[in-house]
C-alpha positions in Angstrom: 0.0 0.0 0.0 1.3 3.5 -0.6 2.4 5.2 2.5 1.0 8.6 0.8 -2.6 7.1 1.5 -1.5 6.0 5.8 -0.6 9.3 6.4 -3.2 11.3 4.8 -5.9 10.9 7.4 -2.9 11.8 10.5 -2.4 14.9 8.0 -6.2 16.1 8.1 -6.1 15.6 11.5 -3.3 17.8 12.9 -4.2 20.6 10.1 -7.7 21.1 12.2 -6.2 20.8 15.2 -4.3 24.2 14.3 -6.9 25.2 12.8 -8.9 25.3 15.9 -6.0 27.0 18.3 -5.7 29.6 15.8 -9.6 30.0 16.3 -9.1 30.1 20.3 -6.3 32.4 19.9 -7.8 34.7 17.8 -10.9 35.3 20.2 -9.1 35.1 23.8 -5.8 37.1 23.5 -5.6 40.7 24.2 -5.5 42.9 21.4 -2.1 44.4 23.7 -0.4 41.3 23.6 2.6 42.0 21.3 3.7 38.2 20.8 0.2 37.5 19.3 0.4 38.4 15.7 3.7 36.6 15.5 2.3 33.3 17.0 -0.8 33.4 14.3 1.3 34.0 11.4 3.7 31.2 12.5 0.5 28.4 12.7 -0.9 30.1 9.4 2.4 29.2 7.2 2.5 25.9 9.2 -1.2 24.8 7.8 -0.4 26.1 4.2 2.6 23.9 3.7 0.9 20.8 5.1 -1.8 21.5 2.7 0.2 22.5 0.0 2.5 19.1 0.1 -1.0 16.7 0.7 -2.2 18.1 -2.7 1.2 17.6 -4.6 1.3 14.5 -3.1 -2.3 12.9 -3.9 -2.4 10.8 -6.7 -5.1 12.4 -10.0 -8.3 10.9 -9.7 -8.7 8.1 -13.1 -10.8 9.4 -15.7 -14.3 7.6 -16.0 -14.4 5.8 -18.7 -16.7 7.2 -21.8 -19.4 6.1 -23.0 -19.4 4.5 -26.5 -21.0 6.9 -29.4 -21.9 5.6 -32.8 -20.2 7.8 -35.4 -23.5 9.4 -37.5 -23.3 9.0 -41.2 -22.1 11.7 -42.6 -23.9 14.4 -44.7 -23.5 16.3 -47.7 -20.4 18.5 -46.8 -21.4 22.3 -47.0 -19.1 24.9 -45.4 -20.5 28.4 -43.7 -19.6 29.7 -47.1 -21.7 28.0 -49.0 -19.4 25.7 -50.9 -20.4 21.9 -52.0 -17.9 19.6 -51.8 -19.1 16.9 -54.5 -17.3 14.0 -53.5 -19.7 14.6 -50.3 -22.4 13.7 -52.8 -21.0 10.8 -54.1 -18.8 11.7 -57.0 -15.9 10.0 -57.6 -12.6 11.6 -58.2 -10.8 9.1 -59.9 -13.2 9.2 -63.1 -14.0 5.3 -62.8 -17.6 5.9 -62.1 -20.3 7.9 -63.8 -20.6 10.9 -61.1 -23.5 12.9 -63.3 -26.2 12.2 -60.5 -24.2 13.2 -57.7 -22.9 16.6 -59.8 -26.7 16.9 -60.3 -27.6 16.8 -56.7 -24.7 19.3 -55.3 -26.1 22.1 -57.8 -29.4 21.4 -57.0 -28.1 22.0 -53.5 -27.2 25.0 -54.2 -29.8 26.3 -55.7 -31.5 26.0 -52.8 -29.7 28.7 -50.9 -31.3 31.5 -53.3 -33.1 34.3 -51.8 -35.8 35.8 -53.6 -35.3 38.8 -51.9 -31.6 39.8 -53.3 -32.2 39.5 -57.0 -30.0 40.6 -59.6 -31.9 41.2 -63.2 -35.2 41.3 -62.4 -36.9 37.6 -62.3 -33.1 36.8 -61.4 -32.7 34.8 -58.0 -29.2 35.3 -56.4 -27.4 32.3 -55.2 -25.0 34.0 -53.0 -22.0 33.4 -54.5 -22.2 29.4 -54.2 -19.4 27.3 -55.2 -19.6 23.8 -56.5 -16.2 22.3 -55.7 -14.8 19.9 -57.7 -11.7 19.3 -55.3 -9.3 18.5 -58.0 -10.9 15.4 -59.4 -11.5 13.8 -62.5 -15.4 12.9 -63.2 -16.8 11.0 -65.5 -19.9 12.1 -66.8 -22.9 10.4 -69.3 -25.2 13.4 -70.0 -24.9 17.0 -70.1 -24.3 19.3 -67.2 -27.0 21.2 -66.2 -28.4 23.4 -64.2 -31.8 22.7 -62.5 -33.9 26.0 -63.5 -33.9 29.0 -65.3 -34.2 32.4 -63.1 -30.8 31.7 -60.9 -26.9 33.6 -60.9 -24.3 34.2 -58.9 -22.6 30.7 -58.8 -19.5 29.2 -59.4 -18.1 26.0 -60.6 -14.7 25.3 -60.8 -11.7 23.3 -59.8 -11.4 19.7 -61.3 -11.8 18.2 -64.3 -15.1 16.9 -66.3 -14.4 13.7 -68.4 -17.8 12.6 -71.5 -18.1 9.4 -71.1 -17.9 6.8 -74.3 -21.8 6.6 -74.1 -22.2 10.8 -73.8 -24.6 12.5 -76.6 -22.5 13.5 -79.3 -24.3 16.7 -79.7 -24.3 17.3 -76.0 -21.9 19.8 -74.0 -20.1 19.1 -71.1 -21.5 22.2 -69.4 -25.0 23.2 -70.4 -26.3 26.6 -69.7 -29.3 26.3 -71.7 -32.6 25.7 -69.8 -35.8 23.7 -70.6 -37.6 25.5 -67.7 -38.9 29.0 -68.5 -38.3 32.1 -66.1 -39.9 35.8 -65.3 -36.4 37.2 -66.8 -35.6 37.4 -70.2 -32.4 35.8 -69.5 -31.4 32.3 -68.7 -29.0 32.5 -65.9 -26.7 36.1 -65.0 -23.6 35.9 -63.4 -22.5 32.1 -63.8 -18.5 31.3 -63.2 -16.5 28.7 -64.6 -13.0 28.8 -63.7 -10.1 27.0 -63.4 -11.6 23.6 -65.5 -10.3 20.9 -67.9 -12.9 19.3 -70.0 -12.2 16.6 -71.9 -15.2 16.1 -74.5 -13.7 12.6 -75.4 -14.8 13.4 -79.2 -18.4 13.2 -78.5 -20.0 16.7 -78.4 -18.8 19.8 -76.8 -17.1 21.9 -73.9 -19.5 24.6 -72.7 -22.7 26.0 -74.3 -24.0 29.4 -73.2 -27.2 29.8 -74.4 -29.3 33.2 -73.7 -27.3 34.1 -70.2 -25.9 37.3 -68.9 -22.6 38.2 -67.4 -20.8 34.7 -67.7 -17.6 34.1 -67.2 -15.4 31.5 -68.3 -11.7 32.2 -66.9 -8.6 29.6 -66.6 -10.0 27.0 -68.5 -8.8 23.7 -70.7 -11.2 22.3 -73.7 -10.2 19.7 -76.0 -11.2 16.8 -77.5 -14.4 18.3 -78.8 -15.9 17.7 -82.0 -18.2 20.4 -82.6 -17.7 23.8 -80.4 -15.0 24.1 -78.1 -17.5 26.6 -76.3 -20.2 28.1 -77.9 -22.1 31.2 -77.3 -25.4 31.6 -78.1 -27.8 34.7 -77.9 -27.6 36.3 -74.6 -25.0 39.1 -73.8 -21.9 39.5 -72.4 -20.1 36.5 -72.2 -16.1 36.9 -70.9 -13.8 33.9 -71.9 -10.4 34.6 -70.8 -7.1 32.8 -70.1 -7.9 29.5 -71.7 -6.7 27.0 -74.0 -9.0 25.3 -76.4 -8.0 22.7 -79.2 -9.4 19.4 -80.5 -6.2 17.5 -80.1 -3.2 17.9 -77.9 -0.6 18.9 -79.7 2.0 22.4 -79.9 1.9 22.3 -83.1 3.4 20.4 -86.7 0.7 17.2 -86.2 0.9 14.4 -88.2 -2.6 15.1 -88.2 -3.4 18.8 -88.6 -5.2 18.1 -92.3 -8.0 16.4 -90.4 -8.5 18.5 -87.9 -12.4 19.7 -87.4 -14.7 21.7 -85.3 -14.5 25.0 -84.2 -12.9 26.7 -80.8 -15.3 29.1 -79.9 -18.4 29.9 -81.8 -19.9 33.4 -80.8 -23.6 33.6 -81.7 -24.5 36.2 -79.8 -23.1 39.9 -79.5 -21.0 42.3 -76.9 -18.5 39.4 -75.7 -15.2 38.9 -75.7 -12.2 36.6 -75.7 -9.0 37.7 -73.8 -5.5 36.0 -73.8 -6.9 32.6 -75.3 -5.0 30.1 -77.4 -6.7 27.6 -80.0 -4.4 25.1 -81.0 -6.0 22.7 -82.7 -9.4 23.0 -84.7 -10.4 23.9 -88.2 -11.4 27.1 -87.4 -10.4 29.2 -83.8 -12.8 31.7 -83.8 -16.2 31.4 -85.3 -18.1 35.4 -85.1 -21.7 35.3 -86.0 -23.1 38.5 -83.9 -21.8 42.2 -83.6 -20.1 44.3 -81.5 -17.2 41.2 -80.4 -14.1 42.0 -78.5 -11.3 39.5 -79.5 -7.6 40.5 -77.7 -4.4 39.0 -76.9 -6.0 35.2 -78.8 -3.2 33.2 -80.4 -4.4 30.9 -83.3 -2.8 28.1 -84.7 -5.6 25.9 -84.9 -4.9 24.8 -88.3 -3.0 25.9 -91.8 -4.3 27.8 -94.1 -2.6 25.1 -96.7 -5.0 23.0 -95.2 -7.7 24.7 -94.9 -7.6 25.9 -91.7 -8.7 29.6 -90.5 -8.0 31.8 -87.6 -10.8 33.7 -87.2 -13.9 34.0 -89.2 -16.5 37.2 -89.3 -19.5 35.5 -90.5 -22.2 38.5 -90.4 -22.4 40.4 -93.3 -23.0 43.6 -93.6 -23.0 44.3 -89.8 -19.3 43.2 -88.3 -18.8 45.9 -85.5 -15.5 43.3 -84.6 -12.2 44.7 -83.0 -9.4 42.3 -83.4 -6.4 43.9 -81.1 -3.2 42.5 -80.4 -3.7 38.6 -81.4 -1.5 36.2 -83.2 -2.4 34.4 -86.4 0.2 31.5 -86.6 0.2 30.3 -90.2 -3.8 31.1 -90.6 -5.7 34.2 -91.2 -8.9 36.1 -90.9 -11.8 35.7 -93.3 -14.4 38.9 -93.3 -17.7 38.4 -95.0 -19.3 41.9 -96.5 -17.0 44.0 -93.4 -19.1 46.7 -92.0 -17.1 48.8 -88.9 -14.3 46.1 -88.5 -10.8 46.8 -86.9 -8.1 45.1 -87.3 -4.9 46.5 -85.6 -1.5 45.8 -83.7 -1.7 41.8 -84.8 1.0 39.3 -85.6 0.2 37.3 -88.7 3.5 34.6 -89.1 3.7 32.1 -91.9 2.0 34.2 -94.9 -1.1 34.3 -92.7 -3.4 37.0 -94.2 -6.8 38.8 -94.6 -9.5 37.8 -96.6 -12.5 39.9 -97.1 -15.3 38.3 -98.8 -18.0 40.4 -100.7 -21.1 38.4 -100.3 -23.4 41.9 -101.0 -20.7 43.8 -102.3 -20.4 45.7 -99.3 -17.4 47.0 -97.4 -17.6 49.8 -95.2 -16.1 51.4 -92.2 -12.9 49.1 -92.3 -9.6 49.2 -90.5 -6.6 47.5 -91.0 -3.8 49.4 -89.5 -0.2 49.0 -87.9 0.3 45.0 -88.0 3.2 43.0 -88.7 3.1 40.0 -91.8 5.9 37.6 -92.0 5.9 35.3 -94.8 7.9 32.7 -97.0 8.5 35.3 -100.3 6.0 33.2 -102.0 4.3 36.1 -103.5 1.3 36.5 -101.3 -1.0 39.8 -100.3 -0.8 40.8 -97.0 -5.0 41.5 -97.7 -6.5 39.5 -100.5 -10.4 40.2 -101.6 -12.7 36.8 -102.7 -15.4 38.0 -105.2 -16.4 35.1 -106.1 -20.1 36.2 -105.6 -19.6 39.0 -107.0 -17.5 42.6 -106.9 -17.1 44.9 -104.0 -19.4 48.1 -105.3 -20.2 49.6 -101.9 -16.9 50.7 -100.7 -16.3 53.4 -97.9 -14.4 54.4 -95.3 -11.5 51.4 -96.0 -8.4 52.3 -94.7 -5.4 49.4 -95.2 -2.7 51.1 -94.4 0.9 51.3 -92.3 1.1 47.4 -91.9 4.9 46.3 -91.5 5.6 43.8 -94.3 7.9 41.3 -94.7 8.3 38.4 -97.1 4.7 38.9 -98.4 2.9 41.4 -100.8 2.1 45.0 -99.8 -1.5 45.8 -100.1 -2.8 49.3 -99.6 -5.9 51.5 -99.9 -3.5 54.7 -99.1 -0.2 54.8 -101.6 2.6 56.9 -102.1 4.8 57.3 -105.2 6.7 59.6 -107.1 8.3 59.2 -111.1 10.8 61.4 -112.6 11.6 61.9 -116.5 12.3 64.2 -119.0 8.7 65.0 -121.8 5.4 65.7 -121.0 3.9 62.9 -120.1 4.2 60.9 -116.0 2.4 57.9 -115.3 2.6 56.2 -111.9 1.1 53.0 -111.3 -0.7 51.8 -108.2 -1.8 48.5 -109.1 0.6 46.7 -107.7 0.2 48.2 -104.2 -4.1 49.3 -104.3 -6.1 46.5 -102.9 -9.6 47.2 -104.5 -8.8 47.0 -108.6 -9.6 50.2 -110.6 -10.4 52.3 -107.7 -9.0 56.1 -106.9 -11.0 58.3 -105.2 -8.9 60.8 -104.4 -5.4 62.2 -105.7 -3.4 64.4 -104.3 0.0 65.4 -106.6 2.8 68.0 -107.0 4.8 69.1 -109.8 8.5 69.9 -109.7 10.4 71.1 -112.7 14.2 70.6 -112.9 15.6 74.1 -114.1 14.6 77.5 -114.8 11.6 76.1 -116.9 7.6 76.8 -115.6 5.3 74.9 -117.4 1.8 74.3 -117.4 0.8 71.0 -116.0 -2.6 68.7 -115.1 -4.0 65.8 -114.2 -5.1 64.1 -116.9 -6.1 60.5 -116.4 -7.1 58.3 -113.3 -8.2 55.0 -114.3 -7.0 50.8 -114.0 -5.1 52.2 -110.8 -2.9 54.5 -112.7 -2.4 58.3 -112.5 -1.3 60.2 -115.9 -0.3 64.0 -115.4 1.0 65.8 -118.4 2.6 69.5 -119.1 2.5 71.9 -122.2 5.8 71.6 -123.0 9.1 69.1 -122.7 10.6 69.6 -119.3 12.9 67.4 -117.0 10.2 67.0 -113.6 9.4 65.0 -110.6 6.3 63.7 -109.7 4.9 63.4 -106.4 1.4 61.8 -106.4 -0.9 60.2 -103.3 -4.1 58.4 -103.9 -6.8 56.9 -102.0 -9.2 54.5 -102.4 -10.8 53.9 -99.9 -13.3 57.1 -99.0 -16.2 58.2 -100.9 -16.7 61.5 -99.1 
């Protein structure tokens, strides 16, 4: 036995004993006596060390033991912040199994944390700001991604990857922002975010399909494999894609395969969007425009040759363009413009004789810009701008300026040109043909006449036609000509 436990109730003992002479002391001595604070304080230290050791000493009472608790199954995992963990839903991260229920069920989650009383557009329920997490995996999916109704914004998916399945609709999209449902708003959804994605189409269908939504944004994304649209936009209004890569094979470039390559990397259907620091690397065409008033900056195509058919960019909307193409890289492809009406074209990179192409389908080109880019080519002979009538001439022409492009290795093609001729007779003729884009076209002409030596002759301009400028004096005289044209105002 331990000799800590005999002693203890000795210990108790002798501590009340003190404890009751300092009681008796305390209410018989004389408040006089001198020696009686000194004998209190004495028995007071006394009892705090004996207590003081006793509880050092005693050994720590053994914890009861706990009672057993079942663990309780665990629930859909939702943070304070409204965030839906998927895998908490039953999605698998490794891409074995078919998670498109259990994506299904964390959206429709979260569309149940809307508040009708914080609406954006009007009909528009706000969502908060949810997030569906995809925490990095890989999921396989059967049928198209999408959301449960129409009326909702203010959501976020991002963060994994989405993989189509062998069996998914081949003219499905991975993500589908279209809705069967119909809503109080005149848009689908407003404010949806898809960021930081890979989506693997597997060659059946699409990436993402926007279809009549506001304010979407799709930022720090990878799309291949698809065999349709990369993403497509359709109707709706401002759509932001951004910081992405896109292309229908993996590849950087010189494929075994790049003849056969199909499909298109982003197909805008709808107006007032645009496409920011975005590389297309493999499809037949990069950039498919079909609605006005398009923003396309800082996107690198190399999709696919133009020796193979292959095109950068195409403006498919006659008559009504309103494109700005700024600071992008055609890589061995062009641009195509159909009937351009208020098109820019400026501060772009066009390597491997990539050039312009604008198409008269009407006969229309009007309010056109091409200004300050760089051509590189192979010295194969080929215009920097080229025009396809095929359906017919370009009759409608104003307002085309094609004009301080840096050239190199290619054909020089103008609307604005510069020359001067010197010679001794009566007669100048400077030729713009070789330089003037549209054929047989000056509008204006602006010239002057300088005679070598004392001579003053009478001169004019006498001819303007096929591209050349005749100006003729009175009578022989050694001159230099100076003579700028323009083709490409009206007014």
């Amino acid at each position: 036995m331990d000799t800590r436990i005999q002693t203890k109730p000795l210990v108790f003992f002798f501590i009340s004993f003190i404890s009751l002479i300092i009681i008796h002391v305390n209410g018989e001595s004389p408040p006089f006596d001198h020696h009686y604070h000194g004998q209190i304080r004495k028995l007071q230290s006394l009892k705090s060390s004996l207590i003081h050791r006793e509880l050092v000493s005693s050994p720590s009472p053994s914890p009861s033991p706990s009672p057993t608790i079942s663990a309780p199954v665990p629930s859909p995992q939702v943070d304070q912040a409204r965030v839906y963990q998927i895998t908490s839903y039953g999605a698998d991260p490794s891409g074995k199994m078919d998670s498109t229920d259990a994506l299904g069920k964390a959206i429709a989650a979260a569309f149940q944390s809307g508040s009708k009383d914080f609406l954006l557009m009007n009909g528009i329920i706000n969502l908060g700001g949810a997030r569906i997490n995809l925490e990095g995996g890989i999921y396989r999916i059967s049928k198209p991604l999408q959301l449960p109704a129409a009326g909702a914004g203010n959501l976020m998916i991002s963060g994994g990857t989405l993989l189509a399945s062998d069996d998914f609709p081949t003219d499905g999209y991975l993500i589908d922002l279209s809705s069967t449902t119909s809503s109080s708003s005149s848009y689908n959804y407003e404010y949806i975010t898809l960021k930081d994605l890979m989506l693997d189409c597997n060659f059946r269908g699409g990436g993402i399909s926007v279809i009549n939504s506001l304010r979407t944004t799709i930022d720090n994304c990878y799309i291949t494999h698809f065999n349709t649209n990369g993403i497509l936009v359709q109707r709706g209004h401002e759509t932001y894609i951004r910081n992405s890569f896109l292309g229908q094979h993996i590849t950087a470039g010189g494929d075994p395969g790049e003849r056969n390559f199909s499909g298109t990397g982003i197909n805008l259907m709808g107006n007032d969007n645009a496409v920011t620091d975005v590389v297309i690397f493999s499809a037949a065409i990069g950039i498919m425009v079909s609605g006005p008033g398009n923003t396309l900056s800082g996107v690198h195509c190399y999709n696919k040759a133009t020796g193979f058919g292959g095109t950068g960019i195409y403006l498919k909307l006659p008559n009504l363009t309103q494109t700005r193409i700024v600071n992008c890289y055609l890589d061995y492809n062009g641009i195509i413009a159909e009937d351009p009406v208020q098109l820019t074209i400026t501060n772009s990179f066009f390597l491997g004789d990539g050039f312009i192409v604008l198409k008269s389908i009407n006969g229309v080109a009007k309010g056109v810009t091409v200004v300050d880019n760089t051509f590189s080519g192979n010295n194969k002979g080929i215009d920097i701008v080229q025009l396809d009538e095929s359906n017919g001439s370009f009759k409608d022409i104003d307002q085309v300026i094609v004009d301080r492009n840096n050239v190199r290795g290619m054909n020089l093609r103008a609307t604005v040109a510069r020359e001067s001729v010197q010679g001794n007779g009566t007669s100048w003729t400077v030729d713009f043909s070789p330089v003037l884009l549209f054929p047989d076209l000056i509008n204006h002409v602006q010239y002057s006449f300088r005679a070598i030596g004392n001579s003053f002759p009478n001169y004019a301009l006498r001819n303007v036609s096929e591209n050349r400028v005749v100006i003729e004096s009175d009578v022989d005289v050694e001159a230099r000509v100076f003579v700028t044209v323009n083709q490409g105002q009206t007014s």
